[in-house]
TORKOL-4160 file (C-alpha; in steps of 0.2 Angstrom, whole numbers, padded with zeros to 4 digits, m for minus):
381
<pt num="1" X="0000" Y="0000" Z="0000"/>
<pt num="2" X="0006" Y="0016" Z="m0004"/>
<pt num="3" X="0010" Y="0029" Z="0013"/>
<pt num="4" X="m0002" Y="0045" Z="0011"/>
<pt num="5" X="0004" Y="0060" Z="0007"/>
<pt num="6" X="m0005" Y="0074" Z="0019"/>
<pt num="7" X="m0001" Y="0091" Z="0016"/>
<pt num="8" X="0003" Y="0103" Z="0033"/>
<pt num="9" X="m0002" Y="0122" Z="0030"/>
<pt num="10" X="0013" Y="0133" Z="0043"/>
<pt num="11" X="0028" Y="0130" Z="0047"/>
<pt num="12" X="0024" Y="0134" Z="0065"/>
<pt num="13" X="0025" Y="0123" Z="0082"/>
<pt num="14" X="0012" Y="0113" Z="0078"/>
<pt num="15" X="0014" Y="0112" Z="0060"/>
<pt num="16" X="0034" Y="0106" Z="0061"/>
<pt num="17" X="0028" Y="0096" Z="0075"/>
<pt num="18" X="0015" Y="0086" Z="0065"/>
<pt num="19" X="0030" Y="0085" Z="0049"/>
<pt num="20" X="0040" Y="0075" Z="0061"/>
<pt num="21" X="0026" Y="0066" Z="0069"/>
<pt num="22" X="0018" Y="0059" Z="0052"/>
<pt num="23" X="0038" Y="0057" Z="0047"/>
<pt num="24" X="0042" Y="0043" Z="0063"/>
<pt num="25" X="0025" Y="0034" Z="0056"/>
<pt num="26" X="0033" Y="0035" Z="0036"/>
<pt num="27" X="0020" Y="0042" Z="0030"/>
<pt num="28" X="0025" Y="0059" Z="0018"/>
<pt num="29" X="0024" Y="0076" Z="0026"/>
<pt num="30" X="0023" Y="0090" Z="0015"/>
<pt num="31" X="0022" Y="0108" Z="0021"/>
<pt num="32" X="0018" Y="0127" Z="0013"/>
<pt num="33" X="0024" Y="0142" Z="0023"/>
<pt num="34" X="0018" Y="0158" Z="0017"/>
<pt num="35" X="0032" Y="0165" Z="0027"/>
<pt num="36" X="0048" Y="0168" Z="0013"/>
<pt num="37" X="0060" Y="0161" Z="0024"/>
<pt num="38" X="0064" Y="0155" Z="0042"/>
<pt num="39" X="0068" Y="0169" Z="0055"/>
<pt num="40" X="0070" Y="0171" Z="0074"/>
<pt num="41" X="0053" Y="0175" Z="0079"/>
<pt num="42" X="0043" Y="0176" Z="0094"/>
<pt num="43" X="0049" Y="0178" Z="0113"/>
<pt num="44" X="0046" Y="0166" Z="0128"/>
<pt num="45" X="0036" Y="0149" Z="0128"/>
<pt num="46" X="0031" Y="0139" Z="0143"/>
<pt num="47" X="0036" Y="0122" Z="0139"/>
<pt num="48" X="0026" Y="0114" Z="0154"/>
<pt num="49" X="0026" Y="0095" Z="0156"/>
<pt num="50" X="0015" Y="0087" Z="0143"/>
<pt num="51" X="0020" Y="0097" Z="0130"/>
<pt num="52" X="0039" Y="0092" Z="0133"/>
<pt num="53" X="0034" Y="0074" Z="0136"/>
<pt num="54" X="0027" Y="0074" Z="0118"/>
<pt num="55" X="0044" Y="0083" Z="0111"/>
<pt num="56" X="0053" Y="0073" Z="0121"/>
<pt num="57" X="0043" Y="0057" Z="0111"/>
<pt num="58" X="0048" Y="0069" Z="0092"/>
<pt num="59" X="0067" Y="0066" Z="0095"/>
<pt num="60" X="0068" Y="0086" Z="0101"/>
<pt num="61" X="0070" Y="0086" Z="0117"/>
<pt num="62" X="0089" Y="0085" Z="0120"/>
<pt num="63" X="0090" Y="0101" Z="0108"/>
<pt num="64" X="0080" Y="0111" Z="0118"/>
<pt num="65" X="0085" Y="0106" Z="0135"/>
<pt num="66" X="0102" Y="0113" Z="0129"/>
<pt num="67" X="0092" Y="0131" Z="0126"/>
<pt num="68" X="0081" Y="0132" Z="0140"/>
<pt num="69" X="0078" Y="0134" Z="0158"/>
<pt num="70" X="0074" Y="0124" Z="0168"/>
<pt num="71" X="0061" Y="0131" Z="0182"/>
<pt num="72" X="0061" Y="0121" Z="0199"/>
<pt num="73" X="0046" Y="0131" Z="0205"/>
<pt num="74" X="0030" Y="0141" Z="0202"/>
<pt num="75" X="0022" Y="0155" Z="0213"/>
<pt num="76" X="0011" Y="0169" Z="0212"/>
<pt num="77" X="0012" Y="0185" Z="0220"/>
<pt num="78" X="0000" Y="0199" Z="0227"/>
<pt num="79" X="0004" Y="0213" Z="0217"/>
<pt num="80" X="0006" Y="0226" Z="0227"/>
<pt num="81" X="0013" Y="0217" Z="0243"/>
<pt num="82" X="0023" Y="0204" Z="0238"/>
<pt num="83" X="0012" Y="0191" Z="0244"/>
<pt num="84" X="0017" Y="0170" Z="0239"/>
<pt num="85" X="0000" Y="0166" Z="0238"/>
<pt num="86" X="0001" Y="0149" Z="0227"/>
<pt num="87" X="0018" Y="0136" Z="0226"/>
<pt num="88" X="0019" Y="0122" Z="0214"/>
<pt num="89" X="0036" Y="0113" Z="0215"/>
<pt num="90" X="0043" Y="0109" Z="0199"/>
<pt num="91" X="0058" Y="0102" Z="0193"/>
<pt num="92" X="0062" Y="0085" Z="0199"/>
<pt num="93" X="0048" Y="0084" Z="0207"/>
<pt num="94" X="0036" Y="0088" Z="0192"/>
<pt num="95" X="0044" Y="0077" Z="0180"/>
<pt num="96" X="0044" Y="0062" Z="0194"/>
<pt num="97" X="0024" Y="0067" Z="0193"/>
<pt num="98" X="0021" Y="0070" Z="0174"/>
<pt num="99" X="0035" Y="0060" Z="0165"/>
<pt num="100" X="0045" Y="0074" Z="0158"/>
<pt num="101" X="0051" Y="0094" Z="0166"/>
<pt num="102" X="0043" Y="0111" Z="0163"/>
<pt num="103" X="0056" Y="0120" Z="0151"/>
<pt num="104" X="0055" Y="0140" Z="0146"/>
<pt num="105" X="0062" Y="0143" Z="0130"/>
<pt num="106" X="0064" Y="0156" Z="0118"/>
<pt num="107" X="0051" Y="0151" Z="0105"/>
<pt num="108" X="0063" Y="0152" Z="0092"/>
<pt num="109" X="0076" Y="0140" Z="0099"/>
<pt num="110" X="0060" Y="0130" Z="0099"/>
<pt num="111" X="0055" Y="0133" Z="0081"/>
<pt num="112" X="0073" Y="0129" Z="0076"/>
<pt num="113" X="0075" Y="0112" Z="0086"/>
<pt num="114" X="0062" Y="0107" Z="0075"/>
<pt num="115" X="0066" Y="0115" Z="0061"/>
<pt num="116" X="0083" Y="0106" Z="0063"/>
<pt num="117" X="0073" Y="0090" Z="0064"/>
<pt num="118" X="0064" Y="0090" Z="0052"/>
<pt num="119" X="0078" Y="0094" Z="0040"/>
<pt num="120" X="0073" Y="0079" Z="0028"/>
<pt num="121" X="0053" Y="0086" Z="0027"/>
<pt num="122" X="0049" Y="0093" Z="0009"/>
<pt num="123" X="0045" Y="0111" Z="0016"/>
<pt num="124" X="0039" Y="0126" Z="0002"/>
<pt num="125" X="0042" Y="0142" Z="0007"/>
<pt num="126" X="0034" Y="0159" Z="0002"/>
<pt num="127" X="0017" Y="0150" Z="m0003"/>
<pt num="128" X="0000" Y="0157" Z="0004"/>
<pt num="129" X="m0014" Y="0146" Z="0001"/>
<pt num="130" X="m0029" Y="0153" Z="m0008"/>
<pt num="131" X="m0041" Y="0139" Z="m0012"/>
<pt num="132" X="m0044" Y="0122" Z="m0003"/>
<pt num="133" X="m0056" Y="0108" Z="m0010"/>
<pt num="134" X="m0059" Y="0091" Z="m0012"/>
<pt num="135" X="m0067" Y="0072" Z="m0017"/>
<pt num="136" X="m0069" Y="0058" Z="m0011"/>
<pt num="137" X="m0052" Y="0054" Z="m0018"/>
<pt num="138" X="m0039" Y="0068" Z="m0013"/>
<pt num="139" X="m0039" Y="0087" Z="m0007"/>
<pt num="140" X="m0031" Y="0099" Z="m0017"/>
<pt num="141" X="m0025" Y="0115" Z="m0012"/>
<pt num="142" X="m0018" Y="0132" Z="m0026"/>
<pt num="143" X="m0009" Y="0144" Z="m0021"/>
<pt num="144" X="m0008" Y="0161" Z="m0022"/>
<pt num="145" X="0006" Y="0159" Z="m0039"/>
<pt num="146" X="m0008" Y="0148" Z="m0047"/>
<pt num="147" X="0002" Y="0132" Z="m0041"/>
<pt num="148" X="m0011" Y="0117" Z="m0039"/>
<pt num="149" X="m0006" Y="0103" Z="m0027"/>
<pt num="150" X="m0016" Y="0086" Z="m0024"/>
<pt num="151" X="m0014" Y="0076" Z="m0009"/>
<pt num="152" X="m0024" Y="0063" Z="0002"/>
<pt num="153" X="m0027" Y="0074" Z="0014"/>
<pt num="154" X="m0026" Y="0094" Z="0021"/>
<pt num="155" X="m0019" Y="0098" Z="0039"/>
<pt num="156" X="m0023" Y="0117" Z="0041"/>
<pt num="157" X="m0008" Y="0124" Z="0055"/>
<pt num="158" X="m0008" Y="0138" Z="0051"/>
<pt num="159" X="m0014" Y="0149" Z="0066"/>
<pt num="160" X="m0025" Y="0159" Z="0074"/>
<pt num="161" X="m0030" Y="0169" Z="0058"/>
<pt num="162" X="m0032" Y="0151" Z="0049"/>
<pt num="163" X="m0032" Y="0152" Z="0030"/>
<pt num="164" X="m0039" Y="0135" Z="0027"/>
<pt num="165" X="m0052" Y="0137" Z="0043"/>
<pt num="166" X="m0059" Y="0151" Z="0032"/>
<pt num="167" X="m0060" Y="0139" Z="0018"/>
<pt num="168" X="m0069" Y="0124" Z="0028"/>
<pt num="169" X="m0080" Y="0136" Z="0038"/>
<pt num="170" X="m0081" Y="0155" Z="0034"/>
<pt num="171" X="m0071" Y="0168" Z="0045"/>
<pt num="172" X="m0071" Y="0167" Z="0062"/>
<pt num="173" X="m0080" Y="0182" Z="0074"/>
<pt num="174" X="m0067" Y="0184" Z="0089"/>
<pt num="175" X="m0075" Y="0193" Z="0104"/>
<pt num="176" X="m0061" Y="0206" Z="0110"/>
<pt num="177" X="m0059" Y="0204" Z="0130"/>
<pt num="178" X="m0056" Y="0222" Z="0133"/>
<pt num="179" X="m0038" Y="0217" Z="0138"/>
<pt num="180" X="m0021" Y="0221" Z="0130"/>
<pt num="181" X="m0004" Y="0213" Z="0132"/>
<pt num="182" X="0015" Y="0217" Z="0134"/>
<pt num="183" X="0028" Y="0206" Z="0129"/>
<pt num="184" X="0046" Y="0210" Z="0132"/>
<pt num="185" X="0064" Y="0200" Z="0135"/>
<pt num="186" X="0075" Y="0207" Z="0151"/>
<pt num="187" X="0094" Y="0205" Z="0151"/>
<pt num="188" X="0095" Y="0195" Z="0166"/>
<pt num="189" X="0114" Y="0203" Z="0170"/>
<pt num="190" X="0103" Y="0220" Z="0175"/>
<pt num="191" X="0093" Y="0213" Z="0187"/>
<pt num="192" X="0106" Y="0202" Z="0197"/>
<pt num="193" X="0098" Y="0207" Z="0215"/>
<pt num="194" X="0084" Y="0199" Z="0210"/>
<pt num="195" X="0077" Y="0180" Z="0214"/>
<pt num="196" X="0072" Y="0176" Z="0196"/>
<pt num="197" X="0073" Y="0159" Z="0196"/>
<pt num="198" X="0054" Y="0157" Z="0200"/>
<pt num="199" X="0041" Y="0153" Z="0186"/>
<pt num="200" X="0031" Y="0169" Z="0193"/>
<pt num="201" X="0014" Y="0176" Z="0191"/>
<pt num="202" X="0010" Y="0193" Z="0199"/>
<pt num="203" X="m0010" Y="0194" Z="0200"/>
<pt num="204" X="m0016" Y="0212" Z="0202"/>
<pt num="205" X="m0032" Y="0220" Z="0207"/>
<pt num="206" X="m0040" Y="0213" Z="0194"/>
<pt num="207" X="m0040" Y="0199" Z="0184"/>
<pt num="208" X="m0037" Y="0212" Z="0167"/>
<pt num="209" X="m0021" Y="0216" Z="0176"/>
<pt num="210" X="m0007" Y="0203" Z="0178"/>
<pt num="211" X="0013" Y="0201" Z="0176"/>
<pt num="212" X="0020" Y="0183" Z="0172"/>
<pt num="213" X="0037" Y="0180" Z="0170"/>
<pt num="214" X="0051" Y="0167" Z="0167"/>
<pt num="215" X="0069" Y="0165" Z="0162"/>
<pt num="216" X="0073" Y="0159" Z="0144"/>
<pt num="217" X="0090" Y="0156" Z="0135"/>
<pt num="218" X="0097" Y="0144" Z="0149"/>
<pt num="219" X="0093" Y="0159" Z="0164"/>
<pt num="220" X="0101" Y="0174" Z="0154"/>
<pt num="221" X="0088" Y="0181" Z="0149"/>
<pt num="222" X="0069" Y="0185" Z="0155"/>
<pt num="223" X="0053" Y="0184" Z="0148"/>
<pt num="224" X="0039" Y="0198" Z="0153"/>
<pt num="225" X="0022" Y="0194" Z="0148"/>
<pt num="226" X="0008" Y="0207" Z="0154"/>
<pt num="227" X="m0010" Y="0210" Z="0154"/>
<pt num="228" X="m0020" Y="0227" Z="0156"/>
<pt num="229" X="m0037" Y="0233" Z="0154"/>
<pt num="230" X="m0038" Y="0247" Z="0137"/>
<pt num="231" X="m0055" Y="0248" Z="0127"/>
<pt num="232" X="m0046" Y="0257" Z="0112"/>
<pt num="233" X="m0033" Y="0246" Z="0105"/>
<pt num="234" X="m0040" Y="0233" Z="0094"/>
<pt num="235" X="m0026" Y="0227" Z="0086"/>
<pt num="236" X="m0022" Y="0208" Z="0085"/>
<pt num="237" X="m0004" Y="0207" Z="0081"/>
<pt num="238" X="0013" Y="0203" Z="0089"/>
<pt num="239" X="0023" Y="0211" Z="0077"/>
<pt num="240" X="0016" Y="0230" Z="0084"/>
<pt num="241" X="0029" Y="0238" Z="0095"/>
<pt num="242" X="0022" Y="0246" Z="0111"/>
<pt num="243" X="0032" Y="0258" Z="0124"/>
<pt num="244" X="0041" Y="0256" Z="0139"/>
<pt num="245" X="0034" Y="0272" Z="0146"/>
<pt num="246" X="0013" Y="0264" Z="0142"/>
<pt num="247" X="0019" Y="0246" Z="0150"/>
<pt num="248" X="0026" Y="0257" Z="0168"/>
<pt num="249" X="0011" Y="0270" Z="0168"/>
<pt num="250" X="m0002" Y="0254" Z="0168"/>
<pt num="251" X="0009" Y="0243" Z="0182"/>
<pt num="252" X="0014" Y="0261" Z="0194"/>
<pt num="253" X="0006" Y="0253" Z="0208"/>
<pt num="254" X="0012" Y="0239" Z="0207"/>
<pt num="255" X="0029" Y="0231" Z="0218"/>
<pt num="256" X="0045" Y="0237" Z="0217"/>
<pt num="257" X="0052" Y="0220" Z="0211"/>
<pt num="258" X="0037" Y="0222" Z="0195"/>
<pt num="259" X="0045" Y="0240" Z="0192"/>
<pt num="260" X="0063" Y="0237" Z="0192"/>
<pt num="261" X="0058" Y="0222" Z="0180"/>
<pt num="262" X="0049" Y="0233" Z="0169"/>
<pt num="263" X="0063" Y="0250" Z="0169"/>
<pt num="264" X="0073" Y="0233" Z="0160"/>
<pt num="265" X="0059" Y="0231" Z="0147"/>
<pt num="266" X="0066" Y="0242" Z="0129"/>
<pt num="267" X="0058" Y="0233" Z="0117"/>
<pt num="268" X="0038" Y="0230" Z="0121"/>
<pt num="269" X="0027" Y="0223" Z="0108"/>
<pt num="270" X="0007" Y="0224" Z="0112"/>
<pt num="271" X="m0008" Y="0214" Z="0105"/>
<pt num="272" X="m0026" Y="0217" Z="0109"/>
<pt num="273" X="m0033" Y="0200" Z="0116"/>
<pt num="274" X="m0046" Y="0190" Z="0108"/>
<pt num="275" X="m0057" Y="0176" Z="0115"/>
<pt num="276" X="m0062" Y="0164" Z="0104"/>
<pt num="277" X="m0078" Y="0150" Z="0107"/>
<pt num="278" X="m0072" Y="0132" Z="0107"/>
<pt num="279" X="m0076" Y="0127" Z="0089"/>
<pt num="280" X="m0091" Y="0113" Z="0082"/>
<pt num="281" X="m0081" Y="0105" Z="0070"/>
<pt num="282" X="m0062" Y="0105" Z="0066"/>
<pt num="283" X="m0064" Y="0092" Z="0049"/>
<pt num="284" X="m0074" Y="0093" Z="0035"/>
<pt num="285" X="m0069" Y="0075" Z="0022"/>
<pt num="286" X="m0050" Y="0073" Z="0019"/>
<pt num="287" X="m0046" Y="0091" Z="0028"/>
<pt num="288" X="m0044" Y="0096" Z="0045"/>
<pt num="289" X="m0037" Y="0108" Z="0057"/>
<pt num="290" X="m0022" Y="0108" Z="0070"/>
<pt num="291" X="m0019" Y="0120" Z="0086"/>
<pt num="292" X="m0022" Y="0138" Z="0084"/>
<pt num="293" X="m0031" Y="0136" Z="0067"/>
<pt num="294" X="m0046" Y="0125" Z="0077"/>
<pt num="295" X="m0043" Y="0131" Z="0097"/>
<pt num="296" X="m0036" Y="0147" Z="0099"/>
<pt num="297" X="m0035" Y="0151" Z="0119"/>
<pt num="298" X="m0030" Y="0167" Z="0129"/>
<pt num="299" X="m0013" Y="0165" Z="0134"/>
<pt num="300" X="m0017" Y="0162" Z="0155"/>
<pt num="301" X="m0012" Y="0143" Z="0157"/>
<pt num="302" X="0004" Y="0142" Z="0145"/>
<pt num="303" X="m0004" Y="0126" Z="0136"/>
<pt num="304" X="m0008" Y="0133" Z="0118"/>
<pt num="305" X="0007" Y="0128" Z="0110"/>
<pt num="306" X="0007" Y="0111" Z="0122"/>
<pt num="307" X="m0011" Y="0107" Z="0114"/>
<pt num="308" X="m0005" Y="0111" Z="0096"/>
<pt num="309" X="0010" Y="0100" Z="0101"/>
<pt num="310" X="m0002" Y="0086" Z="0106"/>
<pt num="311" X="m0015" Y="0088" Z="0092"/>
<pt num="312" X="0000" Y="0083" Z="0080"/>
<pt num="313" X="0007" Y="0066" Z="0089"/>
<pt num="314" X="m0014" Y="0062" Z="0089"/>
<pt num="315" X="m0016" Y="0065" Z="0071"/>
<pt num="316" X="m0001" Y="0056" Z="0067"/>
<pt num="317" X="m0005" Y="0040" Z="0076"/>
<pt num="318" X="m0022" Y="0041" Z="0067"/>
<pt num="319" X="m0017" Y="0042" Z="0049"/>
<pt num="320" X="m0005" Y="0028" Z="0055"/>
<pt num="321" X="m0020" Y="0019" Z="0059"/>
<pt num="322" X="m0030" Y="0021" Z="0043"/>
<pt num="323" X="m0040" Y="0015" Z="0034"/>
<pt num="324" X="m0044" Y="0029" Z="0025"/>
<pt num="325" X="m0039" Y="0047" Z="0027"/>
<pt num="326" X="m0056" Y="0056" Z="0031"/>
<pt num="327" X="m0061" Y="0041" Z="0043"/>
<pt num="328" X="m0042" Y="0046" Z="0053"/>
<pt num="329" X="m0047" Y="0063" Z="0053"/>
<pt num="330" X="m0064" Y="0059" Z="0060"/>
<pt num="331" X="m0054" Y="0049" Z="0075"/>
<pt num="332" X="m0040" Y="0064" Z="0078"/>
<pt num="333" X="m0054" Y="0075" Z="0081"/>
<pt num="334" X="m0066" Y="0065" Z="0091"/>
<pt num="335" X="m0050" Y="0062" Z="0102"/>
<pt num="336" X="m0045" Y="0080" Z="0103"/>
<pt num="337" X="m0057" Y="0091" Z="0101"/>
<pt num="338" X="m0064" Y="0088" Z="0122"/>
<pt num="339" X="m0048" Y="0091" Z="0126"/>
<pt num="340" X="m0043" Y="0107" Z="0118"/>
<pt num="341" X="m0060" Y="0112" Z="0119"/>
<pt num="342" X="m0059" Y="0112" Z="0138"/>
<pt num="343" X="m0044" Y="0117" Z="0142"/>
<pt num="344" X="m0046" Y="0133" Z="0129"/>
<pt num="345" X="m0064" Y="0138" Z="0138"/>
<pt num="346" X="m0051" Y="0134" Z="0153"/>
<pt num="347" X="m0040" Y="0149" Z="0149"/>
<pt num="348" X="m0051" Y="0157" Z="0148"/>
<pt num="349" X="m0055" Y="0160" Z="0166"/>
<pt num="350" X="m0040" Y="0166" Z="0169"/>
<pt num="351" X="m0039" Y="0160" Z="0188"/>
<pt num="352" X="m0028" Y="0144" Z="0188"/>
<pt num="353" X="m0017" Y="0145" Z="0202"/>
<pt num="354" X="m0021" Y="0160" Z="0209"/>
<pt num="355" X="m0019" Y="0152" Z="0227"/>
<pt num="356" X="m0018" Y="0135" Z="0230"/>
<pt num="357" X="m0036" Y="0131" Z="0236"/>
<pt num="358" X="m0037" Y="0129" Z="0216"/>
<pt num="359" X="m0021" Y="0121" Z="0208"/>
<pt num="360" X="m0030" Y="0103" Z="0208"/>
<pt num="361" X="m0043" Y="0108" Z="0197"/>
<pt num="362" X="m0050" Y="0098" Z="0182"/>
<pt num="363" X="m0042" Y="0112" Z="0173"/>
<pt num="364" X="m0025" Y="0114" Z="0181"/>
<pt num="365" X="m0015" Y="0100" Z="0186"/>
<pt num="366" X="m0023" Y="0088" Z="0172"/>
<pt num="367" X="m0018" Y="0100" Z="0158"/>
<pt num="368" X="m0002" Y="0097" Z="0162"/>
<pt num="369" X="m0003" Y="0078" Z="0161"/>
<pt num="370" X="0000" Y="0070" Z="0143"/>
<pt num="371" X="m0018" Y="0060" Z="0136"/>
<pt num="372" X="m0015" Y="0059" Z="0118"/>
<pt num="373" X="m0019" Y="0043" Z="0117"/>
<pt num="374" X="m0035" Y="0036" Z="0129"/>
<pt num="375" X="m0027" Y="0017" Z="0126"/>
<pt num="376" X="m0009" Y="0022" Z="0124"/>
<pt num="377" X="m0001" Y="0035" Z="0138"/>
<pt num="378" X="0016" Y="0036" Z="0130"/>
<pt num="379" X="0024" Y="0049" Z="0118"/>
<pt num="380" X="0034" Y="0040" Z="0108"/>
<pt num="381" X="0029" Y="0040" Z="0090"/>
C-alpha cells in the first residue's frame, strides 16, 4: 500500500511538529509556509510537562534542553505586597509526577529544534494558500502563484487567523476581552539582586491586570508577559511595537520588584486580546485543522502551544492507523477536540493557580498531564 501523502499548511510549532510526527510513522509530510524564509521570531514559551513529554517522544527534546531553563518552581504573588500566595514545585519533582520537566524557551530555539529536525521534510516556502477543495479521492490546495497541489489529505496549522479554517467554515467572529498585552525580554545581567529563578505570576487587582514572567536562554535572559485593561486598542498582532513608558504607567502601583523588571523592558510589543468560542467542527472530508487554526486560547495557562504540540502526535498516530484518510481525521478529532475544547474555555477563566485552594482543578493539574492517546499513555511515535 502506498503511505499517504497529507499536506501541513505553517511551518509553525504545531505544523513542524505534525511533519515530524507523520515522518516517525513514514507516511510523507509535505508543508507550505507563506512566510519567505525561516527567521527568529517570537519571545518566551512555557514548555510545561506534557508538552515536553510529547517533544521529548519527536526526538527534540535533548535540543531544547540545551536552550532552555529549567524552572524548579511556580508562585504567584500579590501585586502590590509581595504576597506568595500559590507554590507548585517543579523540577524534579514535576517530572517524577508528569513523566517529563517544565522548560522556558525562547520560541525560536523551539522553532529551530524542530526545524533542525525536520531537516529531511519537503518544506515550500513563500506560498500562501488561496483555495482548498476536495473528493472523495484527494484534497487539493492552489496557491496564491496559481500552483495546484493534490494530496490525500489537508492539515490546516496555520494559526489563529487560519487560512484553510476560512476555507472549511467562513471567518471566524473573535470577541475582543477588553484586555491588552506586553511582551518583552529582560537581560538578566541588570537585574542580578533579583530571585528570578521562579516561574512567577503577579495577580493584580484585577483579573485584566497581571505580570508573568520566566527565564529563557538557559537563565540569561527573562521573559515579561503582561495584561492590562484598554478599550481602544483593537489590534491583533505581535509584530506591533508598544512603549516602555505605556507598559510602567499601567503597572505604577504595582511592587517594586514588578518595576525594576519593567525599567529593564526596551523593546515592548502589544496585542489586543481575543477570546475565541471552542469550535463545532475541526474536519470537513479529507481536511482538518491543528492547534491555533481549530482552538485558539487566551494565553493564561501556558498550554496553547502544548495542545498544538499534542494535536500533531494524535493526528499522526491516526493516519498511521487508517484506513482511510477522512475516517483518521474523524478519529484525531473525536480524540482531541474535548480536550482542547476544555482546556481553551479553561483559559479562559483566567484563575488557575491564583492560590492554592485551586491548583488541583479539572483544569489545572490535568492539563499538564499528557492524554493523547485514551489506550496508549506514552509519547513516543
Amino acid at each position: 500500500m502506498t503511505s499517504p501523502r497529507i499536506a501541513i499548511i505553517g511551518a509553525g510549532i504545531g505544523g513542524l511538529s505534525a511533519a515530524l510526527a507523520l515522518k516517525r510513522l513514514h507516511i510523507t509530510p509535505v508543508v507550505f509556509e507563506q512566510a519567505t524564509r525561516f527567521g527568529r521570531v517570537g519571545a518566551g514559551i512555557n514548555l510545561t510537562p506534557n508538552a515536553v513529554r510529547a517533544l521529548d517522544g519527536l526526538g527534540v527534546g535533548q535540543a531544547l534542553r540545551a536552550t532552555a531553563f529549567r524552572p524548579t518552581r511556580r508562585v504567584s504573588r500579590t501585586w502590590d505586597s509581595g504576597e506568595v500566595t500559590s507554590h507548585l514545585e517543579m523540577g524534579d519533582a514535576g517530572e517524577r509526577r508528569y513523566g517529563a520537566p517544565q522548560l522556558t524557551v525562547h520560541r525560536a530555539d523551539l522553532l529551530s529544534a524542530l526545524e533542525a529536525a525536520a531537516s529531511d521534510v519537503e518544506v515550500h516556502l513563500g506560498s500562501r494558500v488561496q483555495h482548498i477543495s476536495q473528493t472523495d479521492e484527494h484534497a487539493e490546495l492552489v496557491l496564491d502563484n496559481g500552483q495546484t497541489h493534490r494530496f490525500d489529505a489537508i492539515v490546516g496549522a496555520d494559526g489563529i487567523h487560519s487560512a484553510v479554517r476560512d476555507n472549511l467554515f467562513g471567518a471566524d467572529q473573535p470577541i475582543f476581552t477588553g484586555q491588552v498585552a506586553f511582551r518583552s525580554i529582560v537581560d538578566t545581567q541588570r537585574l542580578g539582586h533579583l530571585d528570578l529563578t521562579p516561574t512567577t505570576k503577579w495577580w493584580g487587582p484585577n483579573t485584566a491586570s497581571q505580570i508573568f514572567t520566566f527565564l529563557i536562554h538557559g537563565g540569561r535572559e527573562l521573559f515579561v508577559f503582561a495584561t492590562a485593561r484598554e478599550d481602544s486598542w483593537r489590534h491583533e498582532s505581535w509584530s506591533v511595537k508598544g512603549t516602555q513608558e505605556e507598559l510602567l504607567a499601567a503597572y505604577a502601583q504595582f511592587h517594586p520588584e514588578v518595576q525594576d523588571i519593567l525599567r529593564g523592558c526596551e523593546v515592548v510589543l502589544k496585542t489586543a486580546l481575543y477570546v475565541r468560542e471552542p469550535m463545532a467542527q475541526w474536519t470537513q472530508g479529507r481536511v482538518s485543522l491543528l492547534g491555533d487554526a481549530c482552538h485558539p486560547m487566551l494565553p493564561f495557562m501556558a498550554q496553547g502551544a502544548a495542545m498544538g504540540i499534542e494535536d500533531a502526535v494524535v493526528l499522526a498516530r491516526c493516519l498511521a492507523d487508517g484506513p482511510d484518510c477522512a475516517s483518521a481525521l474523524q478519529r484525531y478529532e473525536a480524540l482531541r477536540k474535548p480536550r482542547a475544547s476544555q482546556i481553551q474555555v479553561a483559559s479562559g477563566k483566567n484563575d488557575w493557580l491564583r492560590n492554592d485552594n485551586n491548583a488541583d482543578s479539572v483544569y489545572g493539574y490535568d492539563a499538564w498531564s499528557t492524554s493523547l492517546n485514551p489506550a496508549d499513555q506514552s509519547c513516543a511515535v
